[in-house]
C-alpha positions as CSV (number, residue, x, y, z in Angstrom):
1,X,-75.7,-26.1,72.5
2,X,-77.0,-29.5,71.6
3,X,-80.1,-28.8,73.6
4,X,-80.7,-25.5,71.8
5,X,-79.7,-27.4,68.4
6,X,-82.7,-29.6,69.1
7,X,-85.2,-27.6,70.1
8,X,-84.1,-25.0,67.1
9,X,-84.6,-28.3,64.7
10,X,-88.4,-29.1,66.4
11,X,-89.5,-25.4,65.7
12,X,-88.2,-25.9,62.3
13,X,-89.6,-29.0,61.8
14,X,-93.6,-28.3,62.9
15,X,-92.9,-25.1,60.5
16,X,-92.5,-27.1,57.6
17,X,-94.8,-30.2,57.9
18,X,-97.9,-27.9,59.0
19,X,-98.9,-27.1,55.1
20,X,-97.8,-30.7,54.0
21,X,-100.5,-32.4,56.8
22,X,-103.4,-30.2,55.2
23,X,-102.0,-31.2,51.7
24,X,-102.5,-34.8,52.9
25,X,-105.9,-34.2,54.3
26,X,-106.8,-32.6,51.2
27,X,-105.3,-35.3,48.9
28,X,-107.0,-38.1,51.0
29,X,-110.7,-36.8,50.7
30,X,-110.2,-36.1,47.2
31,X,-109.2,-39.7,46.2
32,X,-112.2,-40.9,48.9
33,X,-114.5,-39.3,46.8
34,X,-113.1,-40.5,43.4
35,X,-111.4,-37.2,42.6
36,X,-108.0,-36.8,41.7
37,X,-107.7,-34.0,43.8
38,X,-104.4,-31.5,44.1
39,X,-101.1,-32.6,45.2
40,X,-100.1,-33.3,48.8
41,X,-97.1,-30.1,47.9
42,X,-100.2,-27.5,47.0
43,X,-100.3,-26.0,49.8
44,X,-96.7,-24.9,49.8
45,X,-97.4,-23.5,46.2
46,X,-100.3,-21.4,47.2
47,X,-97.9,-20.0,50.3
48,X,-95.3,-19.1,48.0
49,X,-97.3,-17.4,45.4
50,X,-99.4,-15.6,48.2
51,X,-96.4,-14.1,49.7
52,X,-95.3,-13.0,46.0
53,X,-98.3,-10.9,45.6
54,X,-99.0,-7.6,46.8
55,X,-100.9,-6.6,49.8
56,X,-103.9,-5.4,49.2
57,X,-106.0,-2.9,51.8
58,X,-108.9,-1.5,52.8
59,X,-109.0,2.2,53.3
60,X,-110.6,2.3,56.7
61,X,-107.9,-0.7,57.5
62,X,-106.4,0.4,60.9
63,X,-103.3,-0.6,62.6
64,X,-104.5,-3.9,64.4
65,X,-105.5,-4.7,60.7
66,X,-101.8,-5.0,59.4
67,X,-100.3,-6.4,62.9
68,X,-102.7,-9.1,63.3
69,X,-101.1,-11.8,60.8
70,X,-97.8,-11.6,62.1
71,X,-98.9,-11.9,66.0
72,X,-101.5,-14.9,64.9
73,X,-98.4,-16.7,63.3
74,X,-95.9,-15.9,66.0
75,X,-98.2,-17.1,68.8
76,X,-99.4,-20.2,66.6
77,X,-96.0,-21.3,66.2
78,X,-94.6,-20.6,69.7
79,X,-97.9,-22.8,71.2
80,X,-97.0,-25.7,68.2
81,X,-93.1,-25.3,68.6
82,X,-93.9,-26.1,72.6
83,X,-95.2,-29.3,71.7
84,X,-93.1,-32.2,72.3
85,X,-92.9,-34.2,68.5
86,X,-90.2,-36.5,68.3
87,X,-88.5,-35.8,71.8
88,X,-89.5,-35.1,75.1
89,X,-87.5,-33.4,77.7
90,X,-85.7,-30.4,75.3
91,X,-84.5,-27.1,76.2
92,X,-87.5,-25.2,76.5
93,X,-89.8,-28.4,78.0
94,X,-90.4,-26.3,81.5
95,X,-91.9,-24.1,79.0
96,X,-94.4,-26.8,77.3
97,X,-97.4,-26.3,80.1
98,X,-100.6,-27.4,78.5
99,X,-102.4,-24.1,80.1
100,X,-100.1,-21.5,78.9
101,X,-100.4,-23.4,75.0
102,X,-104.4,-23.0,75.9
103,X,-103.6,-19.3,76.4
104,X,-101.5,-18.4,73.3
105,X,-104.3,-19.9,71.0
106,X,-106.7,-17.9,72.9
107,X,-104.4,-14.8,72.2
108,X,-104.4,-15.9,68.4
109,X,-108.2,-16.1,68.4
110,X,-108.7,-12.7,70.1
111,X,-106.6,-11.0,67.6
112,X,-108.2,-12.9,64.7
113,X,-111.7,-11.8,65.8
114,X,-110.2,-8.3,66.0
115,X,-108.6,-8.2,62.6
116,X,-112.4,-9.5,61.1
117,X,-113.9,-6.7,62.6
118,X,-111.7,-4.0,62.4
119,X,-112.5,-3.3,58.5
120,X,-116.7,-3.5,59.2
121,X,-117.9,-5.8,56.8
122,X,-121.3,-7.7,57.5
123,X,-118.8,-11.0,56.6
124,X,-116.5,-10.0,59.2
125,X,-118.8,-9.7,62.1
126,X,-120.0,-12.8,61.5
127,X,-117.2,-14.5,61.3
128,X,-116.1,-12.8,64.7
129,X,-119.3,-13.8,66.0
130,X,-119.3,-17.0,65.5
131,X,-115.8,-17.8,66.1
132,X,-116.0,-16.0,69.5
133,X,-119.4,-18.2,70.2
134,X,-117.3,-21.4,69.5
135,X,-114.5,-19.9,71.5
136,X,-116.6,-19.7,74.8
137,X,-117.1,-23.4,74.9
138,X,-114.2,-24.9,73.4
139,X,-112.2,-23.5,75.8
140,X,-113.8,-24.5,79.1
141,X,-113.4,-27.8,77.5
142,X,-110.1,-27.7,76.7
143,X,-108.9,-26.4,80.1
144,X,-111.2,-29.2,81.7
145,X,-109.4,-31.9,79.5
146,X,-105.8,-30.3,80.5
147,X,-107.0,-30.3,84.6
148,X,-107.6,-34.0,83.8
149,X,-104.5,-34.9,82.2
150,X,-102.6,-33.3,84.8
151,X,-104.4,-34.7,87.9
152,X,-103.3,-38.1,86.2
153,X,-99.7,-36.6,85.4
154,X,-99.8,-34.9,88.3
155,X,-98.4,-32.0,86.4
156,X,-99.4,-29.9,83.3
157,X,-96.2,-29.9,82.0
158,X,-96.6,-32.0,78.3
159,X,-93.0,-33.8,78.7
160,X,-94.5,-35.0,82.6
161,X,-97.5,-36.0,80.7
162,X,-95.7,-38.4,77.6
163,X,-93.2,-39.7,80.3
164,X,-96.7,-40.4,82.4
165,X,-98.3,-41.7,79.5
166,X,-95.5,-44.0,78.0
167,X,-94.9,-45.5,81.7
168,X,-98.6,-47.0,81.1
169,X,-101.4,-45.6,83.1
170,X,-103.7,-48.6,82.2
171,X,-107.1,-48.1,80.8
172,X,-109.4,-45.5,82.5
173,X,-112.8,-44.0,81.6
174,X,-111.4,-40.6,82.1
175,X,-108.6,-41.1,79.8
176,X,-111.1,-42.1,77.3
177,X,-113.6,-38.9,78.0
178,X,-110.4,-36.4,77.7
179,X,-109.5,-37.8,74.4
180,X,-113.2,-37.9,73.1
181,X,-113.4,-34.3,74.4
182,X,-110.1,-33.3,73.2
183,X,-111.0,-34.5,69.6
184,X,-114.4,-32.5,69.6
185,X,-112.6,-29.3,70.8
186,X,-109.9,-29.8,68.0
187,X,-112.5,-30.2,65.3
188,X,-113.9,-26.9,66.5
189,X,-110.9,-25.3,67.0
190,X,-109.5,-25.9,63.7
191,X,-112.9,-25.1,61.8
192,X,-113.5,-28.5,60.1
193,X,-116.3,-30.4,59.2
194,X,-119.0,-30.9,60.8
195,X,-118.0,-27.4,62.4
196,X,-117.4,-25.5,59.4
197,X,-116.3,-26.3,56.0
198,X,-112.7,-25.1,55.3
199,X,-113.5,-25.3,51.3
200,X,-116.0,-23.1,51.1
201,X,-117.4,-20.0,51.3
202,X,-120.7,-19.4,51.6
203,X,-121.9,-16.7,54.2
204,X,-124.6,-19.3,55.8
205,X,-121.7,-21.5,56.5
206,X,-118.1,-20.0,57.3
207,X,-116.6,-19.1,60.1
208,X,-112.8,-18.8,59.8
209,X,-112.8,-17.8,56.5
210,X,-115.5,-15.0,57.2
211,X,-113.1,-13.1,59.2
212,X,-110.1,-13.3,56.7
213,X,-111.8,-12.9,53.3
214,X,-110.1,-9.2,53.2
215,X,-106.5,-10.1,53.5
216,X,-104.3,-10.9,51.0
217,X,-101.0,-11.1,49.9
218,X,-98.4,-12.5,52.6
219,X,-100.9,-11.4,55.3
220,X,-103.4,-13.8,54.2
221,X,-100.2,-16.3,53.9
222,X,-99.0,-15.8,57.5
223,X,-103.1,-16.7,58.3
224,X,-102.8,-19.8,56.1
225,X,-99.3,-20.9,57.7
226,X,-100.9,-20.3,61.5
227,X,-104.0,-22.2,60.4
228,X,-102.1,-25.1,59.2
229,X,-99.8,-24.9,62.6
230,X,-102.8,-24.9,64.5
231,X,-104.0,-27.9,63.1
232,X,-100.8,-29.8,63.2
233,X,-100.5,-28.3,66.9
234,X,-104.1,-30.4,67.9
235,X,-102.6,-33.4,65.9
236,X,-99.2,-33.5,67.6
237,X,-100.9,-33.1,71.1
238,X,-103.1,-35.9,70.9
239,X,-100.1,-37.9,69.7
240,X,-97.7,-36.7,72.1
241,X,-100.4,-37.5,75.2
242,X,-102.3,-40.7,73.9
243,X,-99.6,-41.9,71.5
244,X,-96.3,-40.9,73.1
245,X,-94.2,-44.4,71.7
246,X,-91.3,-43.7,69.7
247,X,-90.0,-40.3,71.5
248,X,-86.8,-39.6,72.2
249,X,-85.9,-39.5,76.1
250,X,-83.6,-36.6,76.8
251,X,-80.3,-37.2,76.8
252,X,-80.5,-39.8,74.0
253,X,-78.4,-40.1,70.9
254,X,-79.0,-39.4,67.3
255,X,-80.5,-42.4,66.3
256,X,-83.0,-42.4,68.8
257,X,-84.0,-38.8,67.8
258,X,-84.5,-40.2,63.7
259,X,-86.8,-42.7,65.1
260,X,-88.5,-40.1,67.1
261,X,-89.0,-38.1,63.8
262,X,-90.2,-41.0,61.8
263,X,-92.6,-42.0,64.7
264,X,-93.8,-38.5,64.6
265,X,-94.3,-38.6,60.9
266,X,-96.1,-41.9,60.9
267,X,-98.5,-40.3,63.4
268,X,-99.2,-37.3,61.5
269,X,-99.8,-39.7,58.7
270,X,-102.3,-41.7,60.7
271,X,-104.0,-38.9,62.2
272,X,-104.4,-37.2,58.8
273,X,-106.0,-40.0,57.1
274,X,-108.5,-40.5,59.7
275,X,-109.6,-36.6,59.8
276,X,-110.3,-37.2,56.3
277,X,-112.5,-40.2,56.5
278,X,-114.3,-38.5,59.2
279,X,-115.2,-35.2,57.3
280,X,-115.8,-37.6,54.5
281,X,-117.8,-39.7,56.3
282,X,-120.3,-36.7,58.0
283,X,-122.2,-33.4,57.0
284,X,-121.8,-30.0,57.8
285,X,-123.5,-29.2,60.8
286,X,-125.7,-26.1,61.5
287,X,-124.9,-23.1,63.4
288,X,-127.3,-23.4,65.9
289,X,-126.4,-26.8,66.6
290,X,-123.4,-26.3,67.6
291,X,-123.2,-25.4,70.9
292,X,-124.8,-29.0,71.5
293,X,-122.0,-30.5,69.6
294,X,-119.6,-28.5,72.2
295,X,-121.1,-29.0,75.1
296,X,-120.7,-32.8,74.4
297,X,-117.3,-32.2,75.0
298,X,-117.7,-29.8,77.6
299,X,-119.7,-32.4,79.7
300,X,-117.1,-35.1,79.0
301,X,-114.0,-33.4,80.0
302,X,-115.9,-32.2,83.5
303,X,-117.3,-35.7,84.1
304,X,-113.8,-37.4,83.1
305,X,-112.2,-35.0,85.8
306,X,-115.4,-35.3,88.2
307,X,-114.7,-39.7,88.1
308,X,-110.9,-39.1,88.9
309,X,-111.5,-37.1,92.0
310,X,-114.1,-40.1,92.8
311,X,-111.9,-42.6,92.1
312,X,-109.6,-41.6,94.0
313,X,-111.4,-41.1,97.2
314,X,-111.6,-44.7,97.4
């Protein structure tokens, strides 16, 4: 039951700080460009008053149209619930494999670029479009970066990876080529800057919000809550495999599990800051270019995996 207890409190937990880290993004890049910017808590407002309103529809709205929110939130949260935060080894750890997290946000994406095309607006195609052209090499990159975490873990399994990880590995090229790549294909993933701009909405320019500009109501809220999951989902992996201090070891008492949450926070804190000075720091890239910008990752990932397999023929 304690097990359970834990895990329940995780799921919970990744729940409610997902709107809070893109309040903190938000707030940070507002005071970095001398603005006073909304509070850190806005993004709970906006939640709450989206799921107040009513839904509004399309006629030609089918089905998939409706269903789509709810199954891009549930599969969002099960993929961000999976990863470890302030503990490792919990109930549902033999369940935390870094390829089956890869294929839930894949499911999420499939059903997104279903949901903006099902109603047939120009916006929504190329929203889809795009999103599935971003898709294609984010992906390879991603499952490149997990085959070379694990070949160092020698398992996929995230709680094998931190226990790997925290032991010490040392410093190695191909650690620093996953992370590199794993940072790219989070950018990308999570459609910020210099991928797309999240705070606007220009047709030249979006890609996420393309696809979503016809919901409202609480399904546009479920899409906001999975978005900010999915972001807090990239943060909490990098932290969990290339940060993993401070986590709980199973088994351990209450007071190491607070510590575990307040490392946790103090990563999301760190990691939040620094996405803001980095989409404050660059532009928005164009369309065309970014396929390059992917395939940097892309290239990365398969050479960090190609120098293991080298390295350890020696």
């Amino acid at each position: 039951m304690l097990g359970l207890a834990v895990q329940g409190a995780q799921m919970l937990l990744v729940l409610a700080l997902a709107p809070g880290l893109v309040g903190l993004v938000r707030k940070v890049k507002a005071r970095l460009t001398r603005r006073r910017g909304a509070p850190v808590i806005q993004p709970y407002r906006d939640i709450l008053r989206l799921m107040r309103k009513e839904v509004v529809l399309a006629e030609n709205a089918s089905w998939l149209f409706r269903v789509s929110p709810y199954t891009i939130f549930a599969a969002t949260w099960v993929a961000a619930a999976l990863v470890p935060t302030f503990a490792i080894g919990l109930e549902f750890s033999w369940t935390a494999d870094l390829i089956a997290i890869v294929a839930l946000l894949g499911s999420a994406r499939f059903f997104l670029a279903l949901a903006g095309m099902d109603v047939g607006t120009s916006f929504g195609g190329i929203g889809s479009s795009r999103e599935m052209m971003i898709g294609a090499i984010a992906e390879p990159a991603m499952m490149l970066t997990v085959f070379t975490l694990a070949l160092v873990a020698g398992s996929s399994q995230l709680s094998a990876i931190a226990e790997t990880m925290a032991a010490g590995v040392g410093l190695r090229v191909t650690l620093g080529m996953a992370l590199v790549a794993l940072l790219i294909v989070a950018i990308a993933e999570n459609a910020r800057i210099p991928v797309d701009n999240p705070a606007t909405h220009l047709e030249l320019t979006m890609v996420h919000e393309a696809m979503v500009l016809e919901y409202s109501g609480r399904h546009l809220a479920m899409i906001e809550i999975a978005a900010a999951l999915k972001l807090l989902l990239y943060v909490a992996l990098i932290g969990c495999v290339f940060v993993p201090w401070g986590m709980a070891a199973p088994g351990s008492g209450l007071v190491a599990h607070l510590v575990g949450v307040a490392a946790f926070l103090g990563k999301l804190a760190g990691l939040g800051v620094a996405l803001a000075v980095f989409e404050t720091a660059i532009a928005k890239m164009r369309v065309f270019r970014l396929p390059d910008f992917l395939g940097v990752a892309l290239m990365l990932a398969l050479l960090g995996m190609l120098l293991l397999f080298v390295s350890r023929s020696f």
